[in-house]
C-alpha positions in Angstrom: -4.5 -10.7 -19.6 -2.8 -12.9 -16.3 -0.1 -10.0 -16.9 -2.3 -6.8 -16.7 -3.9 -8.6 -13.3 -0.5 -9.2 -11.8 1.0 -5.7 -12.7 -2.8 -4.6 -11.1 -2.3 -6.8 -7.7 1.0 -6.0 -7.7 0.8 -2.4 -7.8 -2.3 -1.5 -5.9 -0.6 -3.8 -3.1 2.3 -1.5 -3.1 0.3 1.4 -2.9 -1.1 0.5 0.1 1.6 -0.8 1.8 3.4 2.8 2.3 1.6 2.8 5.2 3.0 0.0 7.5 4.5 -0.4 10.9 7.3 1.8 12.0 9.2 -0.7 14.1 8.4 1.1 17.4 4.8 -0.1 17.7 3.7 2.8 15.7 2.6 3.9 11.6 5.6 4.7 9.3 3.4 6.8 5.8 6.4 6.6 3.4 4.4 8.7 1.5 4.8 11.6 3.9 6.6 14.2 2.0 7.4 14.7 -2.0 11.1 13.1 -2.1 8.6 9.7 -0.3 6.5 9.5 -3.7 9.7 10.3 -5.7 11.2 7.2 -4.4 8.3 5.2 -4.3 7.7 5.9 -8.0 11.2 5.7 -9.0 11.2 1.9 -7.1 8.5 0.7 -10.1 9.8 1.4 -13.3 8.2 -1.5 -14.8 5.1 -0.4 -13.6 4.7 3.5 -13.6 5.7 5.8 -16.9 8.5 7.3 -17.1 9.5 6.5 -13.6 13.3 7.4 -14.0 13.3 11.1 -14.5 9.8 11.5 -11.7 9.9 14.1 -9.3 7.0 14.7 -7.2 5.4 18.0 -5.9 3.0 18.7 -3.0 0.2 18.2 -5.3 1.2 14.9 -6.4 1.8 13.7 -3.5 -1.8 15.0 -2.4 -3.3 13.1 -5.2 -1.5 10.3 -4.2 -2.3 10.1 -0.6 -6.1 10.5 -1.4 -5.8 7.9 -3.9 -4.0 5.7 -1.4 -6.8 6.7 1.2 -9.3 5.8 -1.1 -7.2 2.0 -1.7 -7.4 1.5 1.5 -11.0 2.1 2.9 -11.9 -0.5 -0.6 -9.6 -3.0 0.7 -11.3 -2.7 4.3 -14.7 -3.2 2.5 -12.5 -6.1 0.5 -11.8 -8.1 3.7 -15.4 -8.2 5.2 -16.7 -9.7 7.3 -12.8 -9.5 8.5 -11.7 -6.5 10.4 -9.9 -3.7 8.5 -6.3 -2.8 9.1 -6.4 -1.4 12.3 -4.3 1.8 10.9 -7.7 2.4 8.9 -10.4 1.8 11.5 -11.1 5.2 12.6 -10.4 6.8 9.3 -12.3 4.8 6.6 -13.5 7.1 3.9 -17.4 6.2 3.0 -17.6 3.5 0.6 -19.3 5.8 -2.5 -17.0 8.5 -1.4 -13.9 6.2 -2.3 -15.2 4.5 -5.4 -16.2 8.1 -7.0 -12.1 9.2 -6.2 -11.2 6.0 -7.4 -13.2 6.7 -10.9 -12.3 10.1 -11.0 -8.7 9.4 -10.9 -8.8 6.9 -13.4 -10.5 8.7 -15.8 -7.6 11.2 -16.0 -6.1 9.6 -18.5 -8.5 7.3 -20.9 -6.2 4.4 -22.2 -6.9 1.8 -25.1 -5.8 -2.0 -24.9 -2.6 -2.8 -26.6 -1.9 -6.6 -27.8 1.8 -7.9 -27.2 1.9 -10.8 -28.1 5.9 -12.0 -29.0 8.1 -14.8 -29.6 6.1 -18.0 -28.1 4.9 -16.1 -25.4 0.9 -16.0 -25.0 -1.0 -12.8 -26.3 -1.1 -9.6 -23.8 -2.9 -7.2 -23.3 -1.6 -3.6 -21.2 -3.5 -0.5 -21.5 -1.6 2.9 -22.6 -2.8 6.0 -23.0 -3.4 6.6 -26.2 -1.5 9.9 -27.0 1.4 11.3 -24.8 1.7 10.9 -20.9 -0.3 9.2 -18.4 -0.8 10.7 -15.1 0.5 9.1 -11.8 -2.5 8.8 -10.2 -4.8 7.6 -13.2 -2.1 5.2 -13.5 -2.6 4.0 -10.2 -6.5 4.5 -9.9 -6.8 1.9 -12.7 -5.0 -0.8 -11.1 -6.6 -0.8 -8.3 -9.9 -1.0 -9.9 -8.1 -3.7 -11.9 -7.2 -5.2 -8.7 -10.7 -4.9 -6.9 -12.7 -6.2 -9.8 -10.2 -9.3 -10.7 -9.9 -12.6 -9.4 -7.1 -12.0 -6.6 -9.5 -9.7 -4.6 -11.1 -12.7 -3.1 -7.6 -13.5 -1.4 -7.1 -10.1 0.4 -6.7 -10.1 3.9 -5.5 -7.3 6.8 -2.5 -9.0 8.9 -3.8 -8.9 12.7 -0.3 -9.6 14.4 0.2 -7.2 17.0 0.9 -3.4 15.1 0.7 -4.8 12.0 -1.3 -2.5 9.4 -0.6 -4.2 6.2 -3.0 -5.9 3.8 -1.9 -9.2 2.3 -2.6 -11.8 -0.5 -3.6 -15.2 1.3 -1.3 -17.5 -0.4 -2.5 -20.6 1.3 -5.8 -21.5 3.6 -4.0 -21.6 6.6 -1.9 -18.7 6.3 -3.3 -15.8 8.9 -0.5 -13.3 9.0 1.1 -11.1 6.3 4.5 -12.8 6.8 6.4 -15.1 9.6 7.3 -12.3 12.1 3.6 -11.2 12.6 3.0 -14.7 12.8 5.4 -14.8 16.1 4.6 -11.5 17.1 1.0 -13.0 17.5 2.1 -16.2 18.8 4.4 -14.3 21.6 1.7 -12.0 22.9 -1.0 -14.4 23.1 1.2 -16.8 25.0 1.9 -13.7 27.1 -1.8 -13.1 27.1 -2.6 -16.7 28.7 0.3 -16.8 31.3 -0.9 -13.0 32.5 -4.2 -14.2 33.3 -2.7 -17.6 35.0 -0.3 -15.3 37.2 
């Protein structure tokens, strides 16, 4: 089971995260036209059927982005009584709204468990569908409701650093920033902050 909650956090993570800082103090969507999602895809082959051979069309990549919009407004209800991603703050989809899209997705394509359970390894379980292809964003719809109702959930955070958007998983109780340059990002403007109001 640990593996289906990884491949979940892992995943639903990633998802999100194609909306992150541009490196000019605005948002970067890397999800912003088909060849985006076919790259995206293409990047989790362990993850996402038949990811090799993917090509996505507008309509994918619509699905995709209301999927992801979905993600994201359930993260920022994730983090409370934190403060959302501040990419999100003025866009946050109603929380029943995103949970029905979230649900709707998933149940694109039903799946059944399937037990792997090799070698000395501990038993498994991943779900497939249980005849032919799943669909992209069922696919993705189910991990993040794998994500949102599993144990890492509680370790969610939005990154506050100045223009940071991303969402993180808190890997230790004092960590505060989604990785060390948003840590000195936030440690640079605040000591610009004090020495502003001492000038």
């Amino acid at each position: 089971m640990q593996d289906t909650t990884h491949r979940d956090t892992y995943l639903a993570l990633d998802l999100a995260l194609t909306i992150r800082h541009d490196g000019h103090g605005g948002v970067a969507d890397d999800l912003g036209e088909p060849a985006g999602l076919t790259a995206w895809v293409r990047a989790h082959p362990d993850v996402v059927p038949n990811a090799a051979g993917y090509v996505a069309g507008d309509a994918e990549l619509t699905a995709v982005r209301e999927l992801r919009a979905a993600v994201r407004s359930l993260f920022a209800r994730a983090v409370r009584p934190g403060e959302p991603s501040p990419a999100d703050a003025a866009r946050l989809l109603p929380v029943p709204q995103a949970v029905e899209l979230l649900n709707t997705a998933a149940a694109r394509t039903p799946t059944v468990p399937v037990l792997r359970w090799a070698g000395g390894a501990e038993p498994a379980v991943e779900r497939r569908a249980p005849h032919g292809e799943e669909e992209l964003t069922s696919v993705l719809a189910q991990a993040a409701i794998g994500f949102l109702a599993g144990p890492d959930r509680e370790r969610l955070r939005a990154c506050h650093a100045p223009r940071c958007v991303r969402y993180f998983l808190k890997e230790h109780p004092r960590q505060e920033w989604c990785k060390p340059s948003c840590g000195n990002r936030a440690r640079v403007a605040r000591h610009h902050e004090r020495h502003k109001g001492s000038a």
